[in-house]
C-alpha positions as CSV (number, residue, x, y, z in Angstrom):
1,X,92.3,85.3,140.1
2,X,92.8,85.8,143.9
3,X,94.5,88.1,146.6
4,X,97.7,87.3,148.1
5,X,99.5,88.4,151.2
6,X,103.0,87.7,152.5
7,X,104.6,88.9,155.6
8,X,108.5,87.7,155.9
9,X,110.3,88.4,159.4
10,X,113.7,87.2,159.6
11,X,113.6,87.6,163.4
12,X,110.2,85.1,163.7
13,X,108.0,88.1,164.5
14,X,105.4,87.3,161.8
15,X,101.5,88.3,163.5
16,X,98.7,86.7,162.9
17,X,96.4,89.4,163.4
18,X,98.1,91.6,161.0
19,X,98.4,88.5,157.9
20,X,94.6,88.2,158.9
21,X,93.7,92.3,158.1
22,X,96.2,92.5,155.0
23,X,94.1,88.9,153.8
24,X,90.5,90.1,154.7
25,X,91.4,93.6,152.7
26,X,91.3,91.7,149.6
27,X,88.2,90.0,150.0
28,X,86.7,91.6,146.5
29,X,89.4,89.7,145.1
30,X,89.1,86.3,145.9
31,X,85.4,86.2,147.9
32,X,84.8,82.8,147.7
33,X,87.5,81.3,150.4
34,X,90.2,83.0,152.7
35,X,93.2,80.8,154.0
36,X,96.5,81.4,155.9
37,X,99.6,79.9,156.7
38,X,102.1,80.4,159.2
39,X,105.3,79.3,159.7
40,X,105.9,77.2,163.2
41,X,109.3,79.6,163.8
42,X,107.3,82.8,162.8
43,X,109.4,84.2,160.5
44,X,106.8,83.6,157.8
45,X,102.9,84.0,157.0
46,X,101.3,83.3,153.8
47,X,97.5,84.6,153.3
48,X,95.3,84.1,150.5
49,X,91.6,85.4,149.2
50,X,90.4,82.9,146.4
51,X,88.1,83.4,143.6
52,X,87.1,80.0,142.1
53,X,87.9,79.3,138.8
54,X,89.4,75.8,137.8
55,X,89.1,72.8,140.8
56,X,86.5,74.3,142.5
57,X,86.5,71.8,145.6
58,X,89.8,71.6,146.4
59,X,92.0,74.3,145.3
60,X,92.2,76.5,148.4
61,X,95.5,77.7,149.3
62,X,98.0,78.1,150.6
63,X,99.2,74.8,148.9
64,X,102.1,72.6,150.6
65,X,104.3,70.6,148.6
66,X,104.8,66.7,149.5
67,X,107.3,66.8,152.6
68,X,105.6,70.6,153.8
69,X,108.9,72.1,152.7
70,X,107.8,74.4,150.8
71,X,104.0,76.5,150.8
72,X,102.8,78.5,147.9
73,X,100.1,81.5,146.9
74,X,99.3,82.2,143.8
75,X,96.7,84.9,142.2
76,X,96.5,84.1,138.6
77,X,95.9,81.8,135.6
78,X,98.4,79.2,134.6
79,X,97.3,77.8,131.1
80,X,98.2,74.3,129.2
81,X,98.8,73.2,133.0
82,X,97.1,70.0,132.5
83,X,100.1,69.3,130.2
84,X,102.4,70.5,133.0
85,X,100.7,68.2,135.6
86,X,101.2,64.9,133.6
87,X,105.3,65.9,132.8
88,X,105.3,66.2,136.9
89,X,103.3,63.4,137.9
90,X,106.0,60.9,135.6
91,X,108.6,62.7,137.6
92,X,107.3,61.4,140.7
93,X,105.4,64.5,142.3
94,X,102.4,64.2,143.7
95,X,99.6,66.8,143.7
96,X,97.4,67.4,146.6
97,X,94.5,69.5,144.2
98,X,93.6,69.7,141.0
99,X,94.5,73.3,140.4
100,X,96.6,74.8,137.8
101,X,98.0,77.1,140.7
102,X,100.1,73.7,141.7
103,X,102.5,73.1,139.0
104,X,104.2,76.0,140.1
105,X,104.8,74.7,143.2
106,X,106.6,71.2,141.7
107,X,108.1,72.9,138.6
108,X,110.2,75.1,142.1
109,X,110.7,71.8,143.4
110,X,113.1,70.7,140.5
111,X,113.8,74.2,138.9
112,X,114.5,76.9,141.2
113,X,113.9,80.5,140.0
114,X,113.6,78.3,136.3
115,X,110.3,77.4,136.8
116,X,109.0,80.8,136.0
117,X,110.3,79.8,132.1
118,X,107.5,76.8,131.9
119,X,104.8,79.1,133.4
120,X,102.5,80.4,130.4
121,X,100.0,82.9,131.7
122,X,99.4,85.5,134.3
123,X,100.0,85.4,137.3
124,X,101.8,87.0,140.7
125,X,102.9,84.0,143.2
126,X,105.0,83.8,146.5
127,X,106.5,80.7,147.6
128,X,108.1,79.8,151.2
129,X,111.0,77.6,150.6
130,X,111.7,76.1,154.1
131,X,115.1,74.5,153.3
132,X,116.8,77.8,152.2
133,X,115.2,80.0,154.4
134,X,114.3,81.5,151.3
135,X,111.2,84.1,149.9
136,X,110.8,83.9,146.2
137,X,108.2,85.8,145.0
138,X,107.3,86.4,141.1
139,X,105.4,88.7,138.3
140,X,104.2,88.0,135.1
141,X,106.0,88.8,132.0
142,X,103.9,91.8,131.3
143,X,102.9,92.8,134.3
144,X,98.8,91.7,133.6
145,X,98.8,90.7,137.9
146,X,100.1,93.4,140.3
147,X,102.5,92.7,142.9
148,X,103.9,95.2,145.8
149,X,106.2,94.8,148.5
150,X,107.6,97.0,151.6
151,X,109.9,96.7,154.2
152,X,108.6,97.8,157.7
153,X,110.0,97.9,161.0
154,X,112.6,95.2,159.5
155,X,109.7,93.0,157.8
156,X,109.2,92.7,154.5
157,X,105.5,92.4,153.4
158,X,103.8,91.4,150.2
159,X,100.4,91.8,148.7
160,X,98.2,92.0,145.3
161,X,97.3,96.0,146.2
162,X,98.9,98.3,148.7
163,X,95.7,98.8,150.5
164,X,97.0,95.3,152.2
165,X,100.0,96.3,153.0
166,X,98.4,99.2,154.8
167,X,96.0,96.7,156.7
168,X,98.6,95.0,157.7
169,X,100.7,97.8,159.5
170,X,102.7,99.4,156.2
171,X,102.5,103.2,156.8
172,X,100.3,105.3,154.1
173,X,102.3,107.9,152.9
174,X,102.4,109.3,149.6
175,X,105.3,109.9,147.6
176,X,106.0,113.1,145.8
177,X,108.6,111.7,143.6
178,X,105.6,108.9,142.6
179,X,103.5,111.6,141.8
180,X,105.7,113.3,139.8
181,X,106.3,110.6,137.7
182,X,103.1,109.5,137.2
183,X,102.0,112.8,136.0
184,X,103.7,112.0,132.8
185,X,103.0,108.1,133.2
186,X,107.2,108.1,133.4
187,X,107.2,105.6,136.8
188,X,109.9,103.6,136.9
189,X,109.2,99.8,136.7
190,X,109.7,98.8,140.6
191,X,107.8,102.4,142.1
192,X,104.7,103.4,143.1
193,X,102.7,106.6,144.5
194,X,103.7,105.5,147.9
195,X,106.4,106.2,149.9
196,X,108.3,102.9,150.8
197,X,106.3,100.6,148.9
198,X,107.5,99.2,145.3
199,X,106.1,96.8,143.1
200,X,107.6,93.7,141.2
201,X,108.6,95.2,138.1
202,X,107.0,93.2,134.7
203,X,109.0,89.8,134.6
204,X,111.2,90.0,137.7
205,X,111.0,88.0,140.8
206,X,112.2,88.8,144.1
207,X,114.3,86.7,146.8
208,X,114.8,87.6,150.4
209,X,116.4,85.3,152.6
210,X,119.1,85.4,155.4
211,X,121.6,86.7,152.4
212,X,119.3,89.6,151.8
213,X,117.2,90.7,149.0
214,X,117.4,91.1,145.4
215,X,115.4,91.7,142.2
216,X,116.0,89.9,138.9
217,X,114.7,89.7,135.7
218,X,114.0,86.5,133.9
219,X,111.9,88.0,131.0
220,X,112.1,90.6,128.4
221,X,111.3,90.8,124.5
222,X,113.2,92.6,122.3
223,X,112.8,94.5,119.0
224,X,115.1,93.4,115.9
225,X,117.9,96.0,114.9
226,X,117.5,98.1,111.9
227,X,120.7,97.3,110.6
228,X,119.9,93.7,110.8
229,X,118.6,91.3,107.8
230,X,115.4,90.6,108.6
231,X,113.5,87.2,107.6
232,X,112.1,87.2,103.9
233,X,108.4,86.8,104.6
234,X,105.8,88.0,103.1
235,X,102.5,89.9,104.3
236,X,100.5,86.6,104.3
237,X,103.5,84.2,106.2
238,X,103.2,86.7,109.2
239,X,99.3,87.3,109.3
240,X,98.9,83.4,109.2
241,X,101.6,82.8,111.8
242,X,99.7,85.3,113.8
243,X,96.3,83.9,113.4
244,X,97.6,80.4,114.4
245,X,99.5,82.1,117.7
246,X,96.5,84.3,118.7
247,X,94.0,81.6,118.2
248,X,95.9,79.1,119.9
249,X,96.2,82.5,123.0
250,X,92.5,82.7,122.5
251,X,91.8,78.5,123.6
252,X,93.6,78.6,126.4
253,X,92.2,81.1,127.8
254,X,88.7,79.7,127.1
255,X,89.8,76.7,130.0
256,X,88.0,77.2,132.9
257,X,85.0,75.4,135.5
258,X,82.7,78.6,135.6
259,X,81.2,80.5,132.3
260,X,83.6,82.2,130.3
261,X,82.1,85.6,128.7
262,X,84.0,88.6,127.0
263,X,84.3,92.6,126.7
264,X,83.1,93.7,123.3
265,X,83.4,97.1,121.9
266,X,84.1,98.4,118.1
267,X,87.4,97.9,118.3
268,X,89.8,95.8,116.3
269,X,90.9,94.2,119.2
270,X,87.9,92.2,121.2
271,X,86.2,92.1,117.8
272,X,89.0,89.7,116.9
273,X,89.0,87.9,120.4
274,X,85.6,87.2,120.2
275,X,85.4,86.5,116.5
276,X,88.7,83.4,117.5
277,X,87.2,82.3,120.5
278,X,83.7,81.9,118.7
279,X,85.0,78.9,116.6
280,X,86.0,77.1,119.4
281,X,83.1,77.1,121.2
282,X,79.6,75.3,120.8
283,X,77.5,77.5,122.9
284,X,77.1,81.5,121.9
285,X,79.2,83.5,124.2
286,X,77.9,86.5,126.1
287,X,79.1,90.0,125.2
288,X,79.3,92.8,127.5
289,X,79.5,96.0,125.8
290,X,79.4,99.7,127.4
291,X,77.2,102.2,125.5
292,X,78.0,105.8,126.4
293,X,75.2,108.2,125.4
294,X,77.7,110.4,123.0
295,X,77.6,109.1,119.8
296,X,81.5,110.4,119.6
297,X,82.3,107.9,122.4
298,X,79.4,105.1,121.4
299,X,80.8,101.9,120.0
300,X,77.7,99.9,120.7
301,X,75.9,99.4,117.2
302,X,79.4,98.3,115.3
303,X,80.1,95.6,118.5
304,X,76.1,94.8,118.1
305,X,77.0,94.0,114.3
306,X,80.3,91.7,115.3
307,X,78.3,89.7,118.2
308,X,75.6,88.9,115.7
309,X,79.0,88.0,112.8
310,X,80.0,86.0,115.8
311,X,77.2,84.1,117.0
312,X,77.2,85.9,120.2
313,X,75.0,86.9,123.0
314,X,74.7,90.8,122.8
315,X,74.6,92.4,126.4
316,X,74.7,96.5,125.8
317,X,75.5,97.6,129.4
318,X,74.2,101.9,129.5
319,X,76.4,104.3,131.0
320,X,75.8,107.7,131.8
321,X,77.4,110.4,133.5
322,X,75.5,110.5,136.3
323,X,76.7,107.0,136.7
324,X,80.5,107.6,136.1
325,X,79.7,110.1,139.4
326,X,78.5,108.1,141.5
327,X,81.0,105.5,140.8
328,X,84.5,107.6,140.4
329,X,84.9,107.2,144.1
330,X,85.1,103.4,144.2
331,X,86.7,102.9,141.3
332,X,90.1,105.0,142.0
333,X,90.1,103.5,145.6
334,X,90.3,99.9,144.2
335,X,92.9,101.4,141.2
336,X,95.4,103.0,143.8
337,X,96.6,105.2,140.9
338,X,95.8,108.5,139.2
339,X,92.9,108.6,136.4
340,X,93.2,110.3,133.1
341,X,90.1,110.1,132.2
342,X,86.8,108.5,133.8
343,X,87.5,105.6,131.1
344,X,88.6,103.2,134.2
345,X,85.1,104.1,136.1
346,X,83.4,102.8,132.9
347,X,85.1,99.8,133.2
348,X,84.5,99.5,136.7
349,X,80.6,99.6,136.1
350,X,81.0,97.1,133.2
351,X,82.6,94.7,135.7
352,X,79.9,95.1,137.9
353,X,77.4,94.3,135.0
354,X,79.5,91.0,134.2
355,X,79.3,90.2,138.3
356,X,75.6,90.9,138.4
357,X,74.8,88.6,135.4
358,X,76.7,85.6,136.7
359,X,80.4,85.5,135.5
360,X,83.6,85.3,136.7
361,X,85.5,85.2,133.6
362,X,86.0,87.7,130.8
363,X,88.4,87.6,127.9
364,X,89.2,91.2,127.0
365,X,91.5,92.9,124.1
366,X,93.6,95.3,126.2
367,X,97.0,94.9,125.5
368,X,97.1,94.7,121.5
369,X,97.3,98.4,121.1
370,X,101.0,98.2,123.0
371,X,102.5,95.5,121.0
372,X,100.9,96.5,117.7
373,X,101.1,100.2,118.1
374,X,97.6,100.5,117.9
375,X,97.7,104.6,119.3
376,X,97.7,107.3,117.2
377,X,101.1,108.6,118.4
378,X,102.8,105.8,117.4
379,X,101.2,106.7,114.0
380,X,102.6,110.1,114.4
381,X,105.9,108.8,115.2
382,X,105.5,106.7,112.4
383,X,105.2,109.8,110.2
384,X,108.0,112.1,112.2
385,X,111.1,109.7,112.3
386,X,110.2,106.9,110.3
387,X,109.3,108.3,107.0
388,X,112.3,107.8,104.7
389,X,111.6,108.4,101.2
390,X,108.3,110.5,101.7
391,X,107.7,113.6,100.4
392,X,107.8,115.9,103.1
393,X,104.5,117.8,101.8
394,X,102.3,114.6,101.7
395,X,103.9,113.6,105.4
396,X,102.7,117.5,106.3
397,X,99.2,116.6,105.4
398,X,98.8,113.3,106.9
399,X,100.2,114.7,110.3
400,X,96.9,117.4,110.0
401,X,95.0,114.3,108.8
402,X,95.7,112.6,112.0
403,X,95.3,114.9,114.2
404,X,92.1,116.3,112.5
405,X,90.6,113.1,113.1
406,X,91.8,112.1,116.5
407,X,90.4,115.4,118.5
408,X,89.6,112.7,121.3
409,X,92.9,112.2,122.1
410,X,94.7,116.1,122.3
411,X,96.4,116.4,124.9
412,X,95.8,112.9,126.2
413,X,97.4,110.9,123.4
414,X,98.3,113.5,120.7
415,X,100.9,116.5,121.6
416,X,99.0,119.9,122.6
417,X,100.5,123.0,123.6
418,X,103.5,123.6,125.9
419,X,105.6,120.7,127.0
420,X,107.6,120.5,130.2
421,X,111.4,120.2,129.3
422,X,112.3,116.8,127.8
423,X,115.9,116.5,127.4
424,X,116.9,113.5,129.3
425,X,114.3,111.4,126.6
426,X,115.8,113.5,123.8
427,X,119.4,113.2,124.9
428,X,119.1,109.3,125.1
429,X,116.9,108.6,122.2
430,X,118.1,111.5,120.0
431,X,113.9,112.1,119.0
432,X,110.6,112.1,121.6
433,X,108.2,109.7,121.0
434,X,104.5,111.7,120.5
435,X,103.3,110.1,123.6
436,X,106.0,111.2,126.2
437,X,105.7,114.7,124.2
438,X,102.0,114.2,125.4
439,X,102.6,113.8,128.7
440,X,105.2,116.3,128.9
441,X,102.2,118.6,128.0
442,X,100.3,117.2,130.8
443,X,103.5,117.8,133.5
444,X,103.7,121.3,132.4
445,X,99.7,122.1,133.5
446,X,100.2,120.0,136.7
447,X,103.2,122.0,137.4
448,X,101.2,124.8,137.6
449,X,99.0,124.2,140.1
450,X,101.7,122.9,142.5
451,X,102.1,124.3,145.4
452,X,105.1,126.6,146.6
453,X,106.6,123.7,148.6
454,X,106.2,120.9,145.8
455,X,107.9,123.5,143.3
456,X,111.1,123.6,145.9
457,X,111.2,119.8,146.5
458,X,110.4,118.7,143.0
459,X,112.7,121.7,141.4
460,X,115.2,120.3,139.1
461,X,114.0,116.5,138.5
462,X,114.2,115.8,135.2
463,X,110.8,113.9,133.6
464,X,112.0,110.5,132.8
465,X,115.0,110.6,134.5
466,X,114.6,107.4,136.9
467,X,112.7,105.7,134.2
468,X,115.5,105.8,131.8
469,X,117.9,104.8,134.5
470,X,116.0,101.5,135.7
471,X,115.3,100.4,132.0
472,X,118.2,98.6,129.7
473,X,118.1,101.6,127.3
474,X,121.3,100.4,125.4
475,X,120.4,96.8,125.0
476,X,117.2,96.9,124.1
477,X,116.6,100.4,122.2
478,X,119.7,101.4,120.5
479,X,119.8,101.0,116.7
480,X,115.7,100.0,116.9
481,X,113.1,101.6,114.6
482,X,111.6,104.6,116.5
483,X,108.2,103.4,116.4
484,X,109.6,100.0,117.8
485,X,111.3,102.8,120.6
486,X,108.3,104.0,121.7
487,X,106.7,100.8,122.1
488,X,109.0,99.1,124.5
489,X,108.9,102.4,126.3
490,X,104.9,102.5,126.3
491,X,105.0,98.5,127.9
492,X,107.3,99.1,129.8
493,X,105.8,101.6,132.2
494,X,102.0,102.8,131.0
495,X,101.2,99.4,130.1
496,X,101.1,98.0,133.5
497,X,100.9,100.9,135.6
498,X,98.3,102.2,134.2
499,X,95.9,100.3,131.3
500,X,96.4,96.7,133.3
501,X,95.5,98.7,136.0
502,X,92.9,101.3,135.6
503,X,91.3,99.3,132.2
504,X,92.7,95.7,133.7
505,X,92.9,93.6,136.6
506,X,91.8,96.4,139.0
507,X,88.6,97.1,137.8
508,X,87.3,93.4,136.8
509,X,88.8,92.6,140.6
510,X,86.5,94.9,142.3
511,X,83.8,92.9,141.2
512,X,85.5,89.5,141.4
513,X,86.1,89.1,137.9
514,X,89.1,87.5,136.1
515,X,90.3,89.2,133.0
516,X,91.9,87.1,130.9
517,X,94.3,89.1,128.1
518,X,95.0,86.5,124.9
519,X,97.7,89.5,122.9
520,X,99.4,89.2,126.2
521,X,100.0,85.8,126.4
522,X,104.0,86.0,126.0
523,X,103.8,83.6,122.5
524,X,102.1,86.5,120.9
525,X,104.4,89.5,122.1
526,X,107.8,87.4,121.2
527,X,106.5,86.4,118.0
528,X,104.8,90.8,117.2
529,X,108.0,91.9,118.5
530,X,109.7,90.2,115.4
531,X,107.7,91.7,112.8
532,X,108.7,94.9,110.5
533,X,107.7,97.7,111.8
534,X,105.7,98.1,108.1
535,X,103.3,95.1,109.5
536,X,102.5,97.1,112.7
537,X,101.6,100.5,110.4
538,X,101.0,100.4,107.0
539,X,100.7,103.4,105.8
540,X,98.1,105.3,108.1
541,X,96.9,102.0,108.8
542,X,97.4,100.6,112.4
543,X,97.6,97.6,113.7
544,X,98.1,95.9,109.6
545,X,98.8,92.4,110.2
546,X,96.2,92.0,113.2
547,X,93.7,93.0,110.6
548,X,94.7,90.5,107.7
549,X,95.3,88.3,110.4
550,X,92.0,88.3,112.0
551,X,90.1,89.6,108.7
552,X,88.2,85.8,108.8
553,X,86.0,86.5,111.6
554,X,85.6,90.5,111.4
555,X,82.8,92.6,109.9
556,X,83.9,94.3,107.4
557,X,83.2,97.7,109.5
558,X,85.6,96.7,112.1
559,X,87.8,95.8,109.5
560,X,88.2,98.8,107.3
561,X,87.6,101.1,110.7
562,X,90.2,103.7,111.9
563,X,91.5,103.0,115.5
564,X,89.4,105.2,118.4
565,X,91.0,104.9,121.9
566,X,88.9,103.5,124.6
567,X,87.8,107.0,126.9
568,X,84.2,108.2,128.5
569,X,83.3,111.8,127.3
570,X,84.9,114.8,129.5
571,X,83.9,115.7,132.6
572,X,84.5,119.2,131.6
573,X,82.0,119.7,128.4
574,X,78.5,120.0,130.3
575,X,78.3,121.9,133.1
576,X,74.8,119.9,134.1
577,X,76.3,116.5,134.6
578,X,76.7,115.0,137.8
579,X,80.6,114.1,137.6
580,X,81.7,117.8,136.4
581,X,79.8,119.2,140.1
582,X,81.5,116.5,141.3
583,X,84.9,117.9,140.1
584,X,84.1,121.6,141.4
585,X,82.8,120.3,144.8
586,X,85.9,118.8,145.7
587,X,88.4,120.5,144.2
588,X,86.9,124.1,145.7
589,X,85.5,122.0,148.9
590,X,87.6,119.9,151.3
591,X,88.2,117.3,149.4
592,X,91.5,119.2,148.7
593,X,93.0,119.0,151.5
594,X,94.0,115.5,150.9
595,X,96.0,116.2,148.2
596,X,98.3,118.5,149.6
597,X,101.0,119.2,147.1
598,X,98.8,121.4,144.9
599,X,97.7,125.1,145.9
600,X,94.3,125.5,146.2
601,X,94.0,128.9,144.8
602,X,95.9,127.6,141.5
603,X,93.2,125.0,141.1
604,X,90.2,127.5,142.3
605,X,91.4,129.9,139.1
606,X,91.8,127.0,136.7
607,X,88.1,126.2,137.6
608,X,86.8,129.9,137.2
609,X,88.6,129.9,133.9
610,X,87.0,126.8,132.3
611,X,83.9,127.6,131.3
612,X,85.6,130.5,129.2
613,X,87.7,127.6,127.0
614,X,87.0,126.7,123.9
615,X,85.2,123.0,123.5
616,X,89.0,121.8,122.7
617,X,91.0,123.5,125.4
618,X,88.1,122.1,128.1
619,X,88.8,118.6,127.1
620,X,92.8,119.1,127.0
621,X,92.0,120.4,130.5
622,X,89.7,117.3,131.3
623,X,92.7,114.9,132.2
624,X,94.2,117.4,134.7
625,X,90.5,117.6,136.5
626,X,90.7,113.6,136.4
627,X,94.1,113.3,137.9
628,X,93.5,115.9,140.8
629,X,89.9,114.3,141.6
630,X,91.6,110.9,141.8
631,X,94.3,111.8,144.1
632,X,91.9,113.8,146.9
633,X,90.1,110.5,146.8
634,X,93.2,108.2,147.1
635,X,94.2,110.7,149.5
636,X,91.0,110.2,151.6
637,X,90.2,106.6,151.5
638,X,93.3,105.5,151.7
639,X,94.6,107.5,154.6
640,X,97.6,109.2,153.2
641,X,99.5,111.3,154.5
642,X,102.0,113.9,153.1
C-alpha cells in the first residue's frame, strides 16, 4: 500500500512545489520511497509515497510504460499478478519492474477502462494516458483503498486522503450537508465532509480529458430476486463452495516479500482467516490481538484459544483508557471522518503494535459482517420483515432476546428512542432497515445540539435523501429480501466510509501497515451475494454458512459463539478515565470552537445532564460525545473552516 497524488491542469499549469507538499503529506503511507512525475507540457503531475511490499528494489513509481506514453500510480495490492504478467509478456509487453502494480499499466495498454475487469484485489490507481490527453483514475470494487478528488482554480487534483489535497492548495472547508449525512452514516457514494472534494465512489473510475469529466461504474453485485428460482443446493454445496473461495481469498493474500501477520480477536471472522491461512503456511503466524480491561469488551482469552488451535504466535496487545486518550487525537486526524465510538483509536494503537514489532502486512476479517449480515440489526430485520410463517409471539420474544443480549450496541447498532423522520427510506423501501432506524436515532440527538444557524440551513433535508438518489434503488433493490436490502445499503455507504476507514486502511496506514481484507476479495462477495438469505441467518444464528464453512479450523467456542461488534467501552461510564475529561475539556473548553455548527450551551447541558443517566442512556449518549470530539479535532488539525 502507498500514497498517491495527482494534479491534472488542462491549461499546463501543473506546480511542482504543490505535487511535492500533497506527496510528502502522505509520507505515513508509503515511508520507504517518494517519487514524482511531471509531464514536459505541465498539464500533468503524478506523485507517489511507497511502502514496500512485493519487488522491493525496483518497484518505485511512477512506472512508465514502453514508449513513455503513458505513467501510472498505484496504492494497492494486485493478487495472482504473476499470472497476469506471463499472459502480457506473450503479448509482447515488456515490464520495466517486477511489481504487481505493473500489469495495470499493460492490461490499459490493450484494454482501456477494461482492464479494471482483470484486476483482482485492492487498490486505487491513476494513469496518464499521453495519446488521448486523457486522466483515468480508478477504485476498488468495494471501496477497501480511498480515493478523493477536487477541482481548484480549474485543476483537478487527486490523492489517497484529503489532507493532500489540502497540501497541495485545495481549500479546507467543511461541508454541512457532509455532516449531515454522516450523522446517520447516509453519505452518498461520491461525498465527503468537505466542501468541494468527493471521493471515487466503490467500483467507479473517473476520466477527465479535453472532453471533460465523468464518473462510471464498472462494478456492482447484486442480490437474487425473491420471485426468482433459486439454485437447488444444499447447506453443505454452499459451505464447501465457500470454503474453497475464501481459502483460495486467504492465499493470495498471503503473497508478499516482507512477513505477513494478522488481526485476531474472538470473532467468527479473523478466527476463520487465521484458521485458512494457517494451512498454507509452514511457519506459525503472528497474532495481534487487542485486550481491553472490561471483560464485556475483552475478547483476548477466546482469540488466545484459536491462535493456539491454529498454530499461531499469540501477541495480546493491552489497551486502556488512558491510552485510547492520548491517542484519539491522531487517530481521527489520519481518519478524516467522524468516530462513533473510540473503536477506530483501538485500532490505531494495534497498528502501531504491528509497526513496532516489524510488520508491514496484516490480514484482517473486516468486511464479512457486510456481506454475511453479521450485525445484529440485520438479525432484527431478519425477524421484523422476513419472518413468514412465524408465530408472532415467539418472533416477540426473540426481538427482547436480541436486544437483551446486545446492550453494547443500543443506540449504536440496535434502534433506541426517538428517531428523526425517515420517510424518504420508508417511502422507497416500503419498511426501515434497524440500522438506518439506528441512525435516525442518532440524527435526532445531533439535531439537538445544532446550532440556530445549522437548524435554518439544514431545515427540511430529508435523511437519506441524496443517498437514495445516487444509488440504483430500482435495479438492484426492488423485489430483494429485506435483509438482502439492508445489506447492499450497509456496503454501499457505511462500509467504506466508515469501517474501511476508521477499522481499515486508515488506521493500519498511520503506521505503515497494509491491511489485506480476504471476504472482500470480489470472488467471495459475487459468490455470498448468491446465497439464500436462510444461509446468511439461520434462525438467530448469523453469519450460518461462514460457520459450517469454516467450522474445520475453529474452536468450538468461536464456533457455537454469538456475534459481539467490534467497540472500546464508553467514554461516558467512568468519570475517572482520561478519555471522558478528555471529552468535557473540549467540549466545555475551546476545542469547540472548531466545530462551529453546534451551540455550545446545547452541548454544555447535555454534559451537566450525564452523570444523572442511567448506565444505558450514558452509553446511548456515548456515540454523540465521540462524534462531536472527532469533529473539533478534524476541525483543528485539519484547518477547516465553516
Amino acid at each position: 500500500m502507498c500514497g498517491i497524488v495527482a494534479i491534472y491542469d488542462p491549461n499546463g499549469r501543473v506546480q511542482p512545489d504543490n505535487l511535492a507538499r500533497g506527496t510528502a503529506r502522505l509520507h505515513h503511507r508509503g515511508p520507504d520511497a517518494r517519487g514524482q512525475w511531471i509531464a514536459p507540457h505541465g498539464r500533468v503531475g503524478l506523485g507517489h509515497a511507497r511502502l514496500s511490499i512485493i519487488d522491493l528494489v525496483t518497484g518505485d513509481q511512477p512506472i512508465a510504460n514502453e514508449d513513455g506514453q503513458r505513467h501510472i500510480i498505484v496504492n494497492g495490492e494486485l493478487y495472482d499478478f504473476a499470472r497476469i504478467r506471463r499472459e502480457l509478456e506473450l503479448g509482447g509487453h515488456r515490464f520495466r519492474t517486477a511489481s504487481d502494480s505493473e500489469i495495470a499499466l499493460h492490461l490499459y495498454e490493450d484494454l482501456g477502462p477494461g482492464c479494471l475487469q482483470r484486476l483482482r484485489g485492492e487498490y486505487a490507481l491513476v494513469l496518464w494516458d499521453e495519446a488521448r490527453q486523457q486522466l483515468f483514475a480508478a477504485r476498488d470494487r468495494l471501496g477497501i483503498k480511498p480515493l478523493f478528488f477536487a477541482w481548484h482554480q480549474g485543476a483537478l487534483y487527486l490523492a489517497s486522503e484529503v489532507k493532500a489535497l489540502f497540501a497541495a492548495g485545495v481549500p479546507a472547508r467543511w461541508s454541512r450537508q457532509g455532516l449531515f449525512d454522516a450523522a446517520v452514516m447516509g453519505m452518498p457514494p461520491a461525498a465527503t465532509l468537505f466542501e468541494g472534494v468527493s471521493q471515487v465512489p466503490p467500483g467507479h473510475y473517473l476520466l477527465a480529458g479535453p472532453g471533460g469529466t465523468q464518473l462510471c461504474r464498472y462494478w456492482d453485485f447484486s442480490y437474487p430476486e425473491t420471485e426468482g428460482l433459486a439454485p437447488v443446493r444444499t447447506d453443505a454445496d454452499w459451505a464447501e463452495e465457500l470454503h474453497a473461495t475464501l481459502d483460495e481469498a486467504v492465499r493470495l493474500r498471503l503473497r508478499a516479500d516482507v512477513p505477513v501477520g494478522c488481526y485476531l480477536s474472538g470473532g467468527l471472522d479473523s478466527c476463520s482467516v487465521i484458521g485458512l491461512a494457517a494451512r498454507h503456511l509452514s511457519t506459525p503466524i503472528r497474532a495481534f490481538t487487542l485486550a481491553f480491561e472490561q471483560a464485556a469488551y475483552d475478547e483476548a482469552p477466546i482469540a488466545r484459544e484459536m491462535a493456539a488451535r491454529a498454530n499461531a504466535e499469540f501477541y495480546p496487545i493491552p489497551i486502556r483508557q488512558a491510552d485510547l486518550a492520548e491517542h484519539f487525537a491522531d487517530a481521527a486526524w489520519n481518519a478524516e471522518t467522524l468516530f462513533i465510538n473510540a473503536h477506530g483509536v483501538a485500532k490505531y494503537v494495534l497498528s502501531r503494535a504491528v509497526r513496532d514489532a516489524g510488520y508491514k502486512v496484516v490480514l484482517t476479517g473486516e468486511g464479512s459482517d457486510e456481506i454475511l449480515a453479521g450485525y445484529p440489526h440485520f438479525r432484527r430485520d431478519m425477524l421484523l420483515y422476513d419472518n413468514a410463517g412465524q408465530d408472532p409471539e415467539a418472533v416477540r420474544t426473540l426481538l427482547a432476546e436480541l436486544e437483551q443480549s446486545n446492550a453494547v450496541s443500543r443506540g449504536l447498532l440496535l434502534p433506541d428512542g426517538d428517531s428523526a423522520p425517515l420517510d424518504v427510506v420508508r417511502g422507497a423501501l416500503g419498511f426501515v432497515p434497524s440500522w438506518m432506524e439506528a441512525a435516525g436515532g442518532r440524527l435526532y440527538k445531533m439535531q439537538a445540539l445544532w446550532s440556530d444557524d445549522t437548524q435554518a440551513t439544514l431545515n427540511g433535508r430529508a435523511a437519506y435523501g441524496e443517498m437514495f438518489e445516487a444509488l440504483p434503488i430500482r435495479d438492484r433493490l426492488t423485489g430483494r429480501a429485506p435483509v438482502n436490502q439492508a445489506l447492499y445499503l450497509w456496503a454501499k455507504t457505511v462500509l467504506p466510509n466508515y469501517i474501511l476507514t476508521v477499522l481499515g486502511d486508515r488506521m493500519e496506514m498511520a503506521h505503515s501497515v497494509e491491511g489485506r481484507v480476504p471476504f472482500l476479495d470480489h470472488e467471495v462477495v459475487e459468490l455470498i451475494s448468491r446465497m439464500p438469505v436462510h444461509l446468511k441467518i439461520r434462525g438467530m444464528t448469523e453469519k450460518f454458512v461462514l460457520r459450517e464453512a469454516a467450522r474445520p479450523v475453529l474452536t468450538d467456542t468461536v464456533y457455537r459463539r454469538q456475534k459481539h461488534p467490534f467497540l472500546s467501552p464508553p467514554a461516558t461510564l467512568n468519570p475517572h478515565d482520561r478519555l471522558h475529561q478528555m471529552v468535557h475539556d473540549t467540549l466545555r473548553g475551546s476545542g469547540l470552537d472548531y466545530l462551529p455548527f453546534v451551540d455550545r450551551g446545547k452541548v454544555v447541558g447535555m454534559l451537566d445532564r450525564l452523570g444523572g443517566l442511567e448506565p444505558g442512556d450514558q452509553v446511548s449518549i456515548d456515540q454523540i460525545l465521540m462524534i462531536l470530539l472527532s469533529g473539533c479535532v478534524l476541525g483543528e488539525r485539519l484547518g477547516l473552516a465553516a
